[in-house]
C-alpha positions in Angstrom: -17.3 109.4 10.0 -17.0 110.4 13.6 -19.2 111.8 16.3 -18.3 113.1 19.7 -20.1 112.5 22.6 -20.1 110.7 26.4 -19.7 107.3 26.6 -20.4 104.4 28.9 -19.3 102.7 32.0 -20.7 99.4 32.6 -23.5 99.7 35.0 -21.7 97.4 37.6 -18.6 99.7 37.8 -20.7 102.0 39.0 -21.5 101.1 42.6 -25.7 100.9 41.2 -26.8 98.0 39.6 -29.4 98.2 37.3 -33.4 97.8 37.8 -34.9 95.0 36.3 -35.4 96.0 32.8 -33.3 98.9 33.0 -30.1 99.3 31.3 -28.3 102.3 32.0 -26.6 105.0 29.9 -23.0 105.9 29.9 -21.9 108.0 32.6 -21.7 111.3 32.3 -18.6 112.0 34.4 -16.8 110.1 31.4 -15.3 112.4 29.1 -14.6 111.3 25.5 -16.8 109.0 23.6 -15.6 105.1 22.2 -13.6 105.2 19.3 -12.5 102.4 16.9 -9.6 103.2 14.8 -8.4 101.1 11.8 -4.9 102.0 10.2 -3.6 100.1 7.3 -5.1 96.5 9.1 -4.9 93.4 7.1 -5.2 90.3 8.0 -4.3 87.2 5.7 -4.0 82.9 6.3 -1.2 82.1 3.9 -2.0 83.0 0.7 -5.7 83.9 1.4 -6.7 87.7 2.3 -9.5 88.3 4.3 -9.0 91.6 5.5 -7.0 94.0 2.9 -5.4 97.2 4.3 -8.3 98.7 6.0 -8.1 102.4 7.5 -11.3 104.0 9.3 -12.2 105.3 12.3 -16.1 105.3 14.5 -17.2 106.9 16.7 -20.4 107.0 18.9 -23.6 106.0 16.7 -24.6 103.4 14.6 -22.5 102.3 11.6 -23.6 99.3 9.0 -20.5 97.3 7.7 -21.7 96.1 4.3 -20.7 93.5 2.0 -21.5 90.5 0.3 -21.0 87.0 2.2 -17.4 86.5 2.0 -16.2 89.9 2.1 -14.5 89.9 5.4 -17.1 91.7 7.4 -16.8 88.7 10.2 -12.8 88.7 10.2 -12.5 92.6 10.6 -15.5 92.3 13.5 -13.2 89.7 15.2 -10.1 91.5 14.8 -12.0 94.8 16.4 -13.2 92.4 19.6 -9.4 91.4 19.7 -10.3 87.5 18.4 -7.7 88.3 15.8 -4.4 89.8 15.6 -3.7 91.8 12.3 -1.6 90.6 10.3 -0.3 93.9 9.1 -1.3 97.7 10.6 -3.4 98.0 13.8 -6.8 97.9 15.0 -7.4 100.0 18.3 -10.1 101.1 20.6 -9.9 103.9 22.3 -6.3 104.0 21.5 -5.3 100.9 23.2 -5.0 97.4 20.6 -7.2 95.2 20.7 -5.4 91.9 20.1 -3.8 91.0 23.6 -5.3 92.7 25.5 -7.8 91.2 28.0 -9.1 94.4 29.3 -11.0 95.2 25.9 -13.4 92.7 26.7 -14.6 95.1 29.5 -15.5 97.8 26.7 -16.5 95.2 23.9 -19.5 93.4 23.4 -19.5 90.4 20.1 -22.4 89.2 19.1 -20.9 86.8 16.3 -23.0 85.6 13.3 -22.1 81.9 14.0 -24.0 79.8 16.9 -21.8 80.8 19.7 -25.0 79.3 22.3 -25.4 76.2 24.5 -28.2 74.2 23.9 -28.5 72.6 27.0 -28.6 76.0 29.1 -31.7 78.1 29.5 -31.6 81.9 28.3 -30.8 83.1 32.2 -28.0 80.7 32.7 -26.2 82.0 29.7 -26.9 85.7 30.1 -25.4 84.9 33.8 -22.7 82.8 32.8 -21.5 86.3 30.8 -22.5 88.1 33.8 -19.8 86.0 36.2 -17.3 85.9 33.4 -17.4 89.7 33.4 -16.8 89.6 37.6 -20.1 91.8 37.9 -21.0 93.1 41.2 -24.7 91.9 41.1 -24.6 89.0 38.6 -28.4 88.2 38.7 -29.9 92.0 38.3 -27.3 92.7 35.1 -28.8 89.4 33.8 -32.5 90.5 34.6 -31.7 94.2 33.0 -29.7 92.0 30.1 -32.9 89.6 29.5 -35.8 92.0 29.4 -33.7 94.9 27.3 -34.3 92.0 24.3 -37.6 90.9 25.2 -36.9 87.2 26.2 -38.2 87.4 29.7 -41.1 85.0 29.1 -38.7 82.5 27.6 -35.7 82.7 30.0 -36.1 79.6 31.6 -36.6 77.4 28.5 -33.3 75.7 27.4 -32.1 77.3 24.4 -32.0 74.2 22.2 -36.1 75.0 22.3 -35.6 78.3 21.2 -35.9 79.6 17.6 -33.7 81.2 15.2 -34.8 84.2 16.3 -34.9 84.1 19.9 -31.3 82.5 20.0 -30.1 85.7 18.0 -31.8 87.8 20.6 -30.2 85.9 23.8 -27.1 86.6 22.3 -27.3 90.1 22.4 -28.5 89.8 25.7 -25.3 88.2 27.0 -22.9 90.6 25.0 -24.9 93.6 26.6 -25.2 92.3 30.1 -22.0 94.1 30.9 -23.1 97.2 29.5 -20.2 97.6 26.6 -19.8 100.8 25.4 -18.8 99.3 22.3 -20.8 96.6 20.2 -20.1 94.6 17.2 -23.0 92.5 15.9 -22.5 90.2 12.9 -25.2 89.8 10.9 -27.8 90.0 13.6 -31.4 90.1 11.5 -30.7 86.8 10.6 -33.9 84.3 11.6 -35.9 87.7 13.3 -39.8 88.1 12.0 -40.3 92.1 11.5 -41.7 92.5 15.1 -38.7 91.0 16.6 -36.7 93.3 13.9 -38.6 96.1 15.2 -37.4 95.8 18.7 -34.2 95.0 18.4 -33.3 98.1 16.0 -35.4 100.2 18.8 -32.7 98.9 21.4 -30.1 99.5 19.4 -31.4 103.1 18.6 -31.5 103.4 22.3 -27.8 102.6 23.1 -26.6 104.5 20.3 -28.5 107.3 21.4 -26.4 106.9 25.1 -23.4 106.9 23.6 -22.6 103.9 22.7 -20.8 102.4 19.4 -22.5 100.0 18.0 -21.3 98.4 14.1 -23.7 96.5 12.7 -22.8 93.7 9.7 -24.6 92.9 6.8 -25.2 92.0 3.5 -28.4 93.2 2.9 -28.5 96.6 1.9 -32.0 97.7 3.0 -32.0 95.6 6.1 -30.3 99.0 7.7 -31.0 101.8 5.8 -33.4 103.2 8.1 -31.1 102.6 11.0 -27.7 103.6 10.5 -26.6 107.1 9.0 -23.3 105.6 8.3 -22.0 103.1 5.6 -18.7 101.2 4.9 -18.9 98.7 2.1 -16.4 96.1 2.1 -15.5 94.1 -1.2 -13.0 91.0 -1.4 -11.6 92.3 2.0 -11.3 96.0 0.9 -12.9 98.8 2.1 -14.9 99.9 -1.2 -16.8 103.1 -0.2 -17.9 104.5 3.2 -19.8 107.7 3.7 -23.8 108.7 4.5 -26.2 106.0 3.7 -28.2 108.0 1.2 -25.0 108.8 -0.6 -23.6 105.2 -0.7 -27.8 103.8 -1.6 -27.8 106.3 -5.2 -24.1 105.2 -5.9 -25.2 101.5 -5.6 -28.7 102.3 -7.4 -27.7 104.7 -10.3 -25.0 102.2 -11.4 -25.4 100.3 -15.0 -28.2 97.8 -15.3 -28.1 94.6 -17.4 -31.7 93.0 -18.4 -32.0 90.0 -20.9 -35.6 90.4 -22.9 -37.4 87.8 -24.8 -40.1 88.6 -26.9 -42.0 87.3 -30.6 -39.8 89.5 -32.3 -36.4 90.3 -30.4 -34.9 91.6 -33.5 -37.3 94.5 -34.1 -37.5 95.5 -30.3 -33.9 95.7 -30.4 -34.3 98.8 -33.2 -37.0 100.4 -31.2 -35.0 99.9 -28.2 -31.9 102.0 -29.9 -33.8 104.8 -30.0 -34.4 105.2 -26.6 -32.3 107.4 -24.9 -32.0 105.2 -21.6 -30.6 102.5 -23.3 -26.5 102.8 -24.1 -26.3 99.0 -25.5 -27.8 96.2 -27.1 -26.8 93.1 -28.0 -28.7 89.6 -29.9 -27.2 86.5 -28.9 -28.5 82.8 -28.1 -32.2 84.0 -29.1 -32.3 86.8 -26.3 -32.1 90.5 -26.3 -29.6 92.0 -23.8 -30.1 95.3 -23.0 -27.9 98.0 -20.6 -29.2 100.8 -19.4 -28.5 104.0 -16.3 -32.0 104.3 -15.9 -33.6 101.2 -14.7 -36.9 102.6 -13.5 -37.0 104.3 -17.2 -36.6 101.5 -18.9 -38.6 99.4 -17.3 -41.3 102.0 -18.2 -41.2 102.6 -21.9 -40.1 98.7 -22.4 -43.4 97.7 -22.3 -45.0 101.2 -24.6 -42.0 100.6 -27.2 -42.8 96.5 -27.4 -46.8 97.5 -27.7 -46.3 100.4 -30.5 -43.9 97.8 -32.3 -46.6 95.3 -32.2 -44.4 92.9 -30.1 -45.4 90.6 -27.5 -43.1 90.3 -24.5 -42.2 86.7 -23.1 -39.7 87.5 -20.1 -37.6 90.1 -18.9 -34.9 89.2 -16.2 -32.2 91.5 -14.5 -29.2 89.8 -14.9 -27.0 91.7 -12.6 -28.7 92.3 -9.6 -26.8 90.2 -7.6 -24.8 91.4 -4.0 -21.3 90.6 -5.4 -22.4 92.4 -8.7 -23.8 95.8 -7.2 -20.7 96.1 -4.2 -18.1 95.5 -6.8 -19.1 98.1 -8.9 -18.6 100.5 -5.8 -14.8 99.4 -6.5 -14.5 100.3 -9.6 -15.5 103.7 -9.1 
């Protein structure tokens, strides 16, 4: 998964500062585009692996990092924004390592899944408080351009203690943009959004994708991105389970076997119907339920209800029984 394309120079590096509400694209007197390279990186706390020999390398674009919760997704974001040193293998950007080096914060922008806000500050003073961290030229128009790019201009004086799940999520991404990063690692950033503040943020994110930025997004709901990144790695357990186009990785994950426990007035007989369907490939009776496997989910759940009517059977319940995230990831491994 790669892509080629300019990339960006923070806005302030550029002798301009932005307009308010402006944030500007990469430069193109920048040749080559960001890159983040992963070669055999692991990263462990005693006995416990988070991270388990991971190799990829991104390039300009959007890329979802998938996973259940507990996968790794938030260690390998931390080790990419140099939080974390690898245990094993190396984790670059650009070509330089991340871990140690203080000049990666110049090219990266985090915006981590935990609360990483302070309460008692209003939306401006945090955006600007990144703004001075980062030694920007013109502190208070980066913060303007930062603060309006996510829609929070209304609110920027409120204290962010007031503000809701939503909003604090978005102020976030204000303060790791307000240096114009030309890469960006957000960590499960949906979380707490209503659709029209979903809406938005995926438009901005679109945008800076579109300037040639990299920007990974982390989640562990499936169709939360599929309409907004092209690219796909799954992480399972701390291994990298699949990566590849999104359409490719969403039939893997939705033609996999399905599990279904039935009860009905007479799970015995719907069992023998059942057999003689050719979506189902098992069948089992136990504890008064029907169990029933299948490839075909959409068929099944189709002719379930003809075969049970034909047989003269009334139907009670019918429950997937596999449908969780760990369940549907994990089969990606065994593949």
């Amino acid at each position: 998964m790669s892509a080629a394309s300019t990339t960006a120079t923070p806005a302030s590096m550029l002798g301009e500062a932005p307009r308010p509400g402006e944030m500007l694209p990469p430069s193109a007197a920048e040749s080559g585009g960001p890159r983040i390279t992963l070669t055999s990186a692991s990263r462990w706390y005693g006995n416990v692996v988070a991270v388990n020999d991971i190799s990829f390398s991104i390039g300009a674009g959007i890329t979802a990092l998938l996973g259940p919760n507990g996968a790794g997704k938030s260690t390998l974001l931390h080790m990419m924004a140099g939080l974390l040193h690898p245990s094993a293998g190396t984790v670059e950007i650009n070509g330089a390592a991340t871990c140690g080096n203080p000049e990666i914060y110049r090219t990266v922008g985090l915006v981590p899944e935990r609360e990483a806000v302070h309460a008692m500050l209003t939306g401006r003073e945090f955006v600007r408080m990144n703004a001075r961290l980062q030694q920007l030229p013109n502190v208070d128009a980066a913060t303007v351009a930062a603060i309006d790019a996510v829609g929070l201009t209304e609110a920027q004086d409120r204290r962010i203690g007031t503000y809701s799940k939503g909003m604090r999520q978005r102020i976030k991404v204000a303060g790791a943009l307000v240096h114009q990063p030309r890469v960006l690692l957000l960590d499960e950033p949906f979380n707490g959004m209503d659709p029209g503040q979903r809406m938005q943020m995926a438009a901005l994110l679109r945008q800076l994708a579109s300037e040639g930025r990299a920007v990974l997004i982390s989640s562990h709901i499936l169709e939360e991105l599929g309409d907004l990144a092209a690219n796909v790695l799954v992480m399972v357990d701390g291994r990298l389970a699949a990566s590849g186009d999104f359409r490719e990785i969403r039939r893997l994950m939705t033609d996999r076997p399905h599990a279904f426990t039935v009860r009905s007035s007479d799970n015995r007989g719907l069992g023998a119907a059942l057999l003689a369907d050719p979506t189902v490939y098992s069948i089992e009776l136990a504890d008064g339920e029907l169990r029933v496997r299948t490839m075909d989910r959409g068929a099944l759940t189709r002719s379930l209800p003809r075969l049970a009517r034909d047989s003269n059977i009334r139907l009670h319940e019918i429950l997937p029984t596999d449908e969780s995230l760990e369940s549907v990831f994990s089969y990606l491994v065994a593949r």
